[in-house]
C-alpha positions in Angstrom: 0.0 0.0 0.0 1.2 3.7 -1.0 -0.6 5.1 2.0 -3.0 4.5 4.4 -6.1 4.7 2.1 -5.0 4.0 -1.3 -5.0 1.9 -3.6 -7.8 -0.4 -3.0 -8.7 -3.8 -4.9 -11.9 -4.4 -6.1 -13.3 -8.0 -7.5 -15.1 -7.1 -11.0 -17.5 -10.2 -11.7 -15.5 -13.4 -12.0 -12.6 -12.4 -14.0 -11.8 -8.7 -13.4 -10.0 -6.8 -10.7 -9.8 -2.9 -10.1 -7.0 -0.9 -8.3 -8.4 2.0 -7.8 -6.1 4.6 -6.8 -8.6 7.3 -5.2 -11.9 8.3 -5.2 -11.8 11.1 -7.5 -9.9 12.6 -10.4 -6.5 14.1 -9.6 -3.2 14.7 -10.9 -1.3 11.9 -8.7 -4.3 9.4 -9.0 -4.0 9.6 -12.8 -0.2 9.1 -12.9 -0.8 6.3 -10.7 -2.8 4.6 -12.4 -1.3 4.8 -15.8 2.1 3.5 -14.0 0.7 0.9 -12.4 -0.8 -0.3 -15.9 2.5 0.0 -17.4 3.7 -2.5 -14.8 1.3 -4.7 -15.3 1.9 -4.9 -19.2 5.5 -5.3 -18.8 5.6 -7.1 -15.9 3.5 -10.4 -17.4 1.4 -11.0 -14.7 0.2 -14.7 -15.5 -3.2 -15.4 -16.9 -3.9 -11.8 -17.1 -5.5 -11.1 -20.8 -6.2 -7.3 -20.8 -5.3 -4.3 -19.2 -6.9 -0.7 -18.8 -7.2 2.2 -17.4 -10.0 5.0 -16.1 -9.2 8.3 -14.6 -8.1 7.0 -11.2 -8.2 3.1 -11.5 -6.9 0.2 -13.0 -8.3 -3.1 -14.3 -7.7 -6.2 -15.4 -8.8 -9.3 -16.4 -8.0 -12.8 -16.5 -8.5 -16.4 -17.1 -10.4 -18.0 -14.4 -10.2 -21.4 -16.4 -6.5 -22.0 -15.8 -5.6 -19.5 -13.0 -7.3 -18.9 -9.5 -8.5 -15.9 -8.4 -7.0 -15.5 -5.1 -3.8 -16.6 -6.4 -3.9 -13.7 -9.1 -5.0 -11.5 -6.7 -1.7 -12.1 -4.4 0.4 -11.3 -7.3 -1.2 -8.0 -8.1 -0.8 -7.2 -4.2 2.6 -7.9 -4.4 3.0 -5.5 -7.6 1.3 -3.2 -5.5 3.5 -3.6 -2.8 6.7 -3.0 -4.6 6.6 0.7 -4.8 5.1 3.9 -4.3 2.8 4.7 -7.2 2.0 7.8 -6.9 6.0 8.8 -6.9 6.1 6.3 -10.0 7.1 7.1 -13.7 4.7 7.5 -16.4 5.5 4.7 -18.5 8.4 4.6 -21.1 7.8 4.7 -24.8 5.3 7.5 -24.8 4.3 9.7 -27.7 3.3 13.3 -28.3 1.0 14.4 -31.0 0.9 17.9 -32.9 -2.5 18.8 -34.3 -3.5 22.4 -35.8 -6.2 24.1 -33.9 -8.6 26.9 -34.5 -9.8 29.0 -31.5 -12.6 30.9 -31.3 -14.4 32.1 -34.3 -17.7 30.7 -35.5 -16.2 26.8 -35.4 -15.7 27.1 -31.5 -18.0 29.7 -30.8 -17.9 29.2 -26.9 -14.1 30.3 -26.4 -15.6 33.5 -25.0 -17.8 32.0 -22.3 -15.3 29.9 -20.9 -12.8 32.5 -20.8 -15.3 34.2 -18.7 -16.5 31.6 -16.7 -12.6 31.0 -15.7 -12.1 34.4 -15.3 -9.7 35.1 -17.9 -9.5 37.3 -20.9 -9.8 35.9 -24.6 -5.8 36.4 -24.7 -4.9 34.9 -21.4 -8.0 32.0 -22.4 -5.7 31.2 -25.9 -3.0 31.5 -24.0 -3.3 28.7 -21.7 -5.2 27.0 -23.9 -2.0 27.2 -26.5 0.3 26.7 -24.3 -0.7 24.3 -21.3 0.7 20.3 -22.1 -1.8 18.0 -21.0 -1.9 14.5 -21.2 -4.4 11.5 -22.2 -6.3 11.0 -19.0 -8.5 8.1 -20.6 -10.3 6.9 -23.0 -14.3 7.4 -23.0 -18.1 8.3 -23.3 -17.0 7.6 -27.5 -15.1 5.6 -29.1 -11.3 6.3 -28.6 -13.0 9.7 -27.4 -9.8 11.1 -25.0 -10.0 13.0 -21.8 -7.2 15.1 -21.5 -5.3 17.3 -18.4 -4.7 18.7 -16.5 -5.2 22.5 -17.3 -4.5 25.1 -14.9 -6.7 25.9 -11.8 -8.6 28.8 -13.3 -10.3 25.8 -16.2 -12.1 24.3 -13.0 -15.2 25.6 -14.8 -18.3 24.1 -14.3 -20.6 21.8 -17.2 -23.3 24.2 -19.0 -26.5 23.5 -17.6 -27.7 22.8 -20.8 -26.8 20.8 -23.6 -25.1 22.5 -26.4 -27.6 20.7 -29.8 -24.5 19.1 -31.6 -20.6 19.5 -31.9 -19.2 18.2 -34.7 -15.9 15.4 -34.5 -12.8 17.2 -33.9 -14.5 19.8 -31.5 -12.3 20.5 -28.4 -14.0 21.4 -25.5 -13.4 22.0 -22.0 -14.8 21.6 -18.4 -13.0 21.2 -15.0 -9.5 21.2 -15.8 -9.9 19.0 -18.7 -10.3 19.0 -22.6 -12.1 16.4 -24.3 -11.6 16.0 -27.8 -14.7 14.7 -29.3 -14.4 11.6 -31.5 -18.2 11.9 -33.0 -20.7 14.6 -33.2 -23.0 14.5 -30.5 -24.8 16.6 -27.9 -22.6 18.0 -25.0 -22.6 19.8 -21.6 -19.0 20.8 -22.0 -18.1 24.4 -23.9 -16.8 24.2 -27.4 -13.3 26.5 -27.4 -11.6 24.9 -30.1 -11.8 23.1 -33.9 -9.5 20.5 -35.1 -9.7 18.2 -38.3 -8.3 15.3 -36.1 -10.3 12.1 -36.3 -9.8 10.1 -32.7 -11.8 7.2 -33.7 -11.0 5.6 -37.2 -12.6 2.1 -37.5 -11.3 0.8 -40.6 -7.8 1.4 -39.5 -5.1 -0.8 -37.6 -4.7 1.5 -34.9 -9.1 2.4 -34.4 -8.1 4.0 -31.2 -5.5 6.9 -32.2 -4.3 8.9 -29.1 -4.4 6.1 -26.4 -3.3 6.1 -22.1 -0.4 3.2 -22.9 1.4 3.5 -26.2 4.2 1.0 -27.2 5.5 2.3 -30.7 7.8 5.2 -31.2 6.2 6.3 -34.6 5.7 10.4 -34.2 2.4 12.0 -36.2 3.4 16.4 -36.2 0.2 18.1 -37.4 1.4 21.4 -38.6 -1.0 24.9 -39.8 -0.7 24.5 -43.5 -0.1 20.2 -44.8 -0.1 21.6 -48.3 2.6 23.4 -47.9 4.7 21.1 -46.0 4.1 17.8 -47.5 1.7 15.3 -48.1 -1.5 15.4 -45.4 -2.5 11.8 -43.7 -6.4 11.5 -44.0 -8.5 11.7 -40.5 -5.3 13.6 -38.6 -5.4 17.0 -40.3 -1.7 16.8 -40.5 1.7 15.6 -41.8 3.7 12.6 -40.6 6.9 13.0 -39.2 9.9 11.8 -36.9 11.2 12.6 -33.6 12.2 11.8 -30.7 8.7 12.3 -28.5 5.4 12.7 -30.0 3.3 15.8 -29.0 -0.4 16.8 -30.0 0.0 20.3 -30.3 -3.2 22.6 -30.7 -2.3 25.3 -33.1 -4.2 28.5 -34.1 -5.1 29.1 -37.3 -3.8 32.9 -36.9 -0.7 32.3 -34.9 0.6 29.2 -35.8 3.6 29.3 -32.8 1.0 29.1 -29.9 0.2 25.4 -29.5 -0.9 22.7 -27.5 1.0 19.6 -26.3 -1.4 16.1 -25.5 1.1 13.9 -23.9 -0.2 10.3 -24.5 
């Protein structure tokens, strides 16, 4: 145990367990949780099948046919036990996405609530906004749909207490420290600040899931202003493909191309 509360294990029907590492979203219980479930994949723990992870837990599951309960959940204790995961390293191999990113304007036409609602002027909104590196959170509510902080303490804005009709796929919106980048178009309670072209969920590809918690490759996808100008675009990421050391999803806008946003995955 990393301190006198958390984490806790939970059975999940007959082949799942949960590690939950608090009771609520925060910083540590995120990084927590996505280092424990980089343990677990490179660890091997036996008969475990799949992995995953929510804002502040862990699961996995396993073969109850050829190993017991109990016995798998010693093991996972131990792995618990071997060090303090909320001091732990994000796990290696990560990647960071650029993606071009229009503010504002008729395509996000909420920037200029939510700047209000977190106190901030339209410049000081863009500039956070720009600016701030977040990371993949999890995956949810859609398809490969990603959760992504954290932003600075002014974002802790409330939901709208209605629905906004319909964003369309690629909208980037934001609510209590956190951007969610919308893989469909749907209804929404969170305000619209920002456009991309970037498609999170693409089903008839290898990779359906594009910006995921755990990544194991150390291909890099930069998404730059103008792909026409700079080389060939890739279909569904708005963007060029290129090579680096770390991949970064970068938010850039459309007027001023050197302010940008970096999604660590």
């Amino acid at each position: 145990m990393t301190n006198a509360h958390w984490p806790r294990v939970h059975t999940v029907g007959v082949d799942g367990l949960l590690v939950r590492f608090g009771d609520r979203l925060s910083e540590a219980a995120n990084r927590a949780a996505l280092a424990f479930r980089g343990a677990l994949e490179d660890t091997g723990l036996p008969g475990v099948q799949e992995t995953t992870t929510s804002l502040a837990s862990t699961y996995l599951r396993f073969d109850p046919l050829t190993h017991d309960h109990g016995d798998v959940q010693i093991a996972l204790s131990q792995l618990i036990a071997d060090r303090d995961w909320f001091a732990a390293d994000l796990p290696q191999g990560r990647r960071l996405w650029r993606i071009p990113t229009v503010y504002g304007t008729d395509r996000a036409p909420q920037l200029e609530e939510a700047a209000a609602n977190a106190g901030l002027t339209l410049t000081e909104a863009n500039q956070t906004l720009s600016t701030t590196r977040v990371r993949v959170q999890t995956i949810g509510f859609a398809p490969g749909q990603p959760y992504l902080g954290e932003l600075p303490p002014a974002w802790n804005i409330p939901r709208q207490t209605d629905l906004t009709p319909r964003v369309p796929i690629g909208a980037l919106t934001v609510a209590i420290r956190q951007l969610t980048l919308f893989a469909v178009s749907t209804p929404t309670g969170w305000r619209h600040v920002g456009q991309t072209a970037f498609k999170a969920f693409r089903p008839d590809s290898d990779t359906p899931f594009v910006l995921r918690t755990v990544c194991t490759k150390n291909l890099d996808v930069q998404f730059v202003e103008r792909p026409a100008k700079l080389g060939h675009a890739v279909p569904g990421f708005g963007g060029l493909v290129g090579h680096a050391e770390h991949c970064v999803l970068v938010a850039v806008k459309r007027d001023r191309p050197t302010m940008r946003r970096e999604i660590q995955i």
